[in-house]
C-alpha positions as CSV (number, residue, x, y, z in Angstrom):
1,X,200.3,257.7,-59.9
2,X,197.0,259.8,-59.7
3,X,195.2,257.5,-57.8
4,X,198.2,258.0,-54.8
5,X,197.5,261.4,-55.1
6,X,194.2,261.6,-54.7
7,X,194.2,259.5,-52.1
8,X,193.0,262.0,-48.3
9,X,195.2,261.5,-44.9
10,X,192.1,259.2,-43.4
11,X,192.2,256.6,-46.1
12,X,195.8,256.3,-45.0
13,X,195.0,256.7,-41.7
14,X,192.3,254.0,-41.7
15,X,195.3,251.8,-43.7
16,X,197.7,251.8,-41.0
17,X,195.6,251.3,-38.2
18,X,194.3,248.1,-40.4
19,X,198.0,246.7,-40.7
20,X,199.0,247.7,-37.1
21,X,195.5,245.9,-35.9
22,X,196.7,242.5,-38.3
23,X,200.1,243.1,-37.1
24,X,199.5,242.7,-33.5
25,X,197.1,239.9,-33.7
26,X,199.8,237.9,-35.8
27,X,202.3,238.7,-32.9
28,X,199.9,237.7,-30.8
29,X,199.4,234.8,-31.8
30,X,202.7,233.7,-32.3
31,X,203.9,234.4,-28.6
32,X,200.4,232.8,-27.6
33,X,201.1,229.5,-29.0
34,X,204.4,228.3,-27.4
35,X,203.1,229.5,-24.0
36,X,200.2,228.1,-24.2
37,X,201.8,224.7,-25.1
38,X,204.7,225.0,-22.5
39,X,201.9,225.6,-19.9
40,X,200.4,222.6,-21.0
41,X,203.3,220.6,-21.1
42,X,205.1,221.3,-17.7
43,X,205.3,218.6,-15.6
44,X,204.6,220.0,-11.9
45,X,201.5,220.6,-13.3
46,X,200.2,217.0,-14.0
47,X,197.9,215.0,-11.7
């Protein structure tokens, strides 16, 4: 319980901007995939 206490407001800081940065790539990565594939994969686009 010390150790949360001791802990100053830009460690925290530093911490959420960490998971907000891993968030969004995870998110983007998700949505990137299906388009990605469904851009491959439509058939007005082939030769």
């Amino acid at each position: 319980m010390t150790l949360l206490s001791t802990r100053n407001k830009r460690e925290d800081l530093q911490q959420i901007l960490f998971i907000v940065l891993i968030l969004t790539i995870m998110v983007g990565g998700t949505l990137w995939i299906p388009f990605n594939l469904y851009y491959r994969m439509m058939p007005s686009m082939m030769p």
